[in-house]
C-alpha positions as CSV (number, residue, x, y, z in Angstrom):
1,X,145.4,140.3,111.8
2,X,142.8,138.1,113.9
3,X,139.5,139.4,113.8
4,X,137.6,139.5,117.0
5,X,133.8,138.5,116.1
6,X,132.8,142.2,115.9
7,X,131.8,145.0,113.4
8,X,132.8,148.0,114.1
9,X,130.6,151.4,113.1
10,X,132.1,154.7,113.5
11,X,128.5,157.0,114.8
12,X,128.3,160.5,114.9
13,X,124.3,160.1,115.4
14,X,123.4,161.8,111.5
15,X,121.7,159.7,109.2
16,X,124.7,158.5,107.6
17,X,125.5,157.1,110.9
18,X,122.1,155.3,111.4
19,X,122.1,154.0,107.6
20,X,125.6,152.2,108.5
21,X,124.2,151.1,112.0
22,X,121.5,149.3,110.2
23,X,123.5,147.8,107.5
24,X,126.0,146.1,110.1
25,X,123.3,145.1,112.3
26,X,121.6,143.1,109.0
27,X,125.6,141.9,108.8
28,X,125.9,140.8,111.9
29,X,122.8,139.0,112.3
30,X,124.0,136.8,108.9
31,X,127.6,136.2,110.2
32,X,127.0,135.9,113.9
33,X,128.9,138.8,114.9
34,X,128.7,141.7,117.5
35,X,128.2,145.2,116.6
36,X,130.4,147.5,118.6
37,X,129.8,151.3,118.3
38,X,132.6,153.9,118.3
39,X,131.7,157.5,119.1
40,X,135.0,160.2,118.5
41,X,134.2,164.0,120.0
42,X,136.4,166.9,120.0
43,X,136.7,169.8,122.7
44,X,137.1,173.0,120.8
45,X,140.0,175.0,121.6
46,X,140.9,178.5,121.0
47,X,144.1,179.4,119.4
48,X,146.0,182.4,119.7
49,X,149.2,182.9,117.9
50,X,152.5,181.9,120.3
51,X,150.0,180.7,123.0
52,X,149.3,177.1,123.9
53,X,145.8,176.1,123.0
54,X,143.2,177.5,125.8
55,X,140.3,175.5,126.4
56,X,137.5,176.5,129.0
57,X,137.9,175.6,132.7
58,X,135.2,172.7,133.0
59,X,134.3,172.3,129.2
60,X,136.5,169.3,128.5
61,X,134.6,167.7,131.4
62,X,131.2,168.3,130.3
63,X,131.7,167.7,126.4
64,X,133.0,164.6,127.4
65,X,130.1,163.4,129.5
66,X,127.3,165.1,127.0
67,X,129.0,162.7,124.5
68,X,128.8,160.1,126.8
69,X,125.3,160.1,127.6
70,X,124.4,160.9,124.4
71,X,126.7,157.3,123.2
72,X,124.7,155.4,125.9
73,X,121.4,156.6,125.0
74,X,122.1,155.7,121.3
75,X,123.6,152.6,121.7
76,X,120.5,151.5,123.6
77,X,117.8,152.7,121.1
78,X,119.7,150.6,118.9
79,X,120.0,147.1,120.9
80,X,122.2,147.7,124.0
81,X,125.2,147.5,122.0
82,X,128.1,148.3,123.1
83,X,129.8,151.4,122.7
84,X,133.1,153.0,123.1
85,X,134.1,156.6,123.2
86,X,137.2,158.4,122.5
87,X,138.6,162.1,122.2
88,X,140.7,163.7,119.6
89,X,140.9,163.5,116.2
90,X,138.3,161.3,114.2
91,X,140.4,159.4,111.6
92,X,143.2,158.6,114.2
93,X,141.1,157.5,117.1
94,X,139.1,155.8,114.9
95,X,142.1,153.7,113.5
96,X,143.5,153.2,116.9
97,X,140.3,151.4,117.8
98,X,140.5,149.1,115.2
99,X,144.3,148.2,116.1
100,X,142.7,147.6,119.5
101,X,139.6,145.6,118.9
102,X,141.0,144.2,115.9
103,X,137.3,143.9,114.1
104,X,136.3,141.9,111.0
105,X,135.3,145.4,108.9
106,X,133.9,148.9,109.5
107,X,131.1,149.9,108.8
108,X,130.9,153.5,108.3
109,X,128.6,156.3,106.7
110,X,129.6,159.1,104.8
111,X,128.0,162.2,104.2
112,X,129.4,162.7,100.4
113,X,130.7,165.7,100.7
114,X,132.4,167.3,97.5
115,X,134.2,170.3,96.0
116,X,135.0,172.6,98.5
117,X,133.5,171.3,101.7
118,X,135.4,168.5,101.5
119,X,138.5,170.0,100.8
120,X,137.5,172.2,103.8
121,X,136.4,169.4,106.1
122,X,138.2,166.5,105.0
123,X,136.6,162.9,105.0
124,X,137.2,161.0,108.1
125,X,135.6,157.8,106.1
126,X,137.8,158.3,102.9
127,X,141.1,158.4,104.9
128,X,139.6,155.7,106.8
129,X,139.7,153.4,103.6
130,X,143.1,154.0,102.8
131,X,144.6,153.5,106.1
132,X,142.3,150.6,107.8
133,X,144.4,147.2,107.9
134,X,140.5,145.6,108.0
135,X,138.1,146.0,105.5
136,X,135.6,149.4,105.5
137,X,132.2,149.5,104.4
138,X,131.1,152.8,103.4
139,X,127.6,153.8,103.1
140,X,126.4,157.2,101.8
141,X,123.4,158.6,104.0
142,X,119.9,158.3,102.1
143,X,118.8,161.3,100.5
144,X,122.5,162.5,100.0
């Protein structure tokens, strides 16, 4: 796989996020590289047994731009970087992207979950590692 020049970090605006942000940014200085931010929301839906999933008229809409916004402001607080946003499920958007952009690594956070909230939640940068076809960078946020 040709890599394209770029870094790519995974936000989801905690400090885990922002730790990885400034460790690529120190990267990419160094190798001459661009920083490209990915952002990954879900829209909640509700679930009701035989029923498809029902999602509020307008709140797809609205999540979506909230996200937005909130990905622009971010990205510009942090550089004018460039930033790309996505809906759907965290790991597989997130791997999609890099099949896509075809980066030199990730750089990612993680919060450092363990026991049963990570059981529970998962870890969107541990199945991240397994399944990137670039290298990944993981970062545990300070004070974790």
């Amino acid at each position: 796989m040709a890599g394209s020049k770029t870094i790519l970090v995974p936000v989801d605006f905690e400090t885990a996020s922002i730790d990885a942000l400034t460790q690529a940014r120190e990267l990419a200085e160094t190798l001459g590289f661009e920083v490209v931010l990915l952002h990954v929301y879900a829209v909640p839906a509700t679930l009701y047994s035989g029923i498809a999933p029902l999602v509020g008229a307008g709140l797809s809409e609205e999540i979506r731009v909230a996200a937005a916004e909130t990905l622009a402001r971010f990205a510009r607080e942090h550089g004018e970087l460039r930033g790309l946003l996505r809906c759907g499920d965290p790991t597989t958007e997130t791997l999609a992207v890099i099949e896509e952009l075809q980066p030199e690594m990730v750089v990612m956070g993680t919060h450092g979950r363990t026991g049963f909230s990570h059981l529970l939640l998962g870890s969107v940068a541990e199945n991240i590692v397994r399944k990137s076809p670039v290298p990944v960078l993981t970062l545990r946020a300070t004070g974790s």
